[in-house]
C-alpha positions as CSV (number, residue, x, y, z in Angstrom):
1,X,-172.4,-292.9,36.8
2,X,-168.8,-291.6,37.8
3,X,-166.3,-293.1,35.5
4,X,-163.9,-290.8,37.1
5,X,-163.2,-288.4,34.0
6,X,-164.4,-285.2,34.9
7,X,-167.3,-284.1,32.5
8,X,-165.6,-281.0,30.8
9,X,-162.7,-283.0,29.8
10,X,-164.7,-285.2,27.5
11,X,-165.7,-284.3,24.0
12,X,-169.1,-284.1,24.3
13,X,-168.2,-281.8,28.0
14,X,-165.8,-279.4,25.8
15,X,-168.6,-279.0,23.5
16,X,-171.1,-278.5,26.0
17,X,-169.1,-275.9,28.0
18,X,-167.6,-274.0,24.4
19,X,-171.1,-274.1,22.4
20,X,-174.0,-275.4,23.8
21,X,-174.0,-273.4,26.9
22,X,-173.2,-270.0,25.2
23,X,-175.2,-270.4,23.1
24,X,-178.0,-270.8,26.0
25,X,-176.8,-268.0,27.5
26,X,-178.1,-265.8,24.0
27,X,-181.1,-267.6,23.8
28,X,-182.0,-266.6,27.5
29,X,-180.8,-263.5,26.8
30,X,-183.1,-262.7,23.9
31,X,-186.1,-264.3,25.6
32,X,-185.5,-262.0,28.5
33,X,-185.2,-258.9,26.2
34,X,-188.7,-259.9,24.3
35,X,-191.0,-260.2,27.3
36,X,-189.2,-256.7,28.5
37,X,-190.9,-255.5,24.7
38,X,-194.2,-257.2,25.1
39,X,-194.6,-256.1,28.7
40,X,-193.9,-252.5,27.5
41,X,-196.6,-253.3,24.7
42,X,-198.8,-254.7,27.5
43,X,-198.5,-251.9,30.0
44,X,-199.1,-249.4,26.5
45,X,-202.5,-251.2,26.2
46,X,-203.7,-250.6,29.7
47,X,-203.7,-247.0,29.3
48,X,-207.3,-245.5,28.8
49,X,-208.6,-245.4,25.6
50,X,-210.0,-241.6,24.4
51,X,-213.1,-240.0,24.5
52,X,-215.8,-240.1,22.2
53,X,-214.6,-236.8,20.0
54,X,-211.2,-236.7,20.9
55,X,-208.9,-237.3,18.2
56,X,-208.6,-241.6,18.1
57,X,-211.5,-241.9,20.3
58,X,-214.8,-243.9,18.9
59,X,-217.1,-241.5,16.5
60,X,-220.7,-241.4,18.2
């Protein structure tokens, strides 16, 4: 598969390496920073949920 032209010296390699991988880069960047959000939201929900006639907690 080697046609001896090094892949970032072709077109679609100097589009790759300028755009496509950058942009990538965001992307994982973003994914990474929404499961941080919906772990917080996760770990939030674990706590215990109040008391029958504390404020929030079920009425009886």
């Amino acid at each position: 598969m080697s046609s001896g032209i090094p892949f970032h010296s072709t077109r679609m390699g100097q589009r790759f390496c300028e755009s496509t991988l950058p942009e990538l880069v965001r992307e994982l960047k973003r994914l990474n920073q929404n499961l941080e959000r919906l772990l917080e939201l996760a770990n939030t929900d674990d706590e215990p949920a109040p008391e029958a006639g504390e404020k929030g907690g079920p009425r009886p």
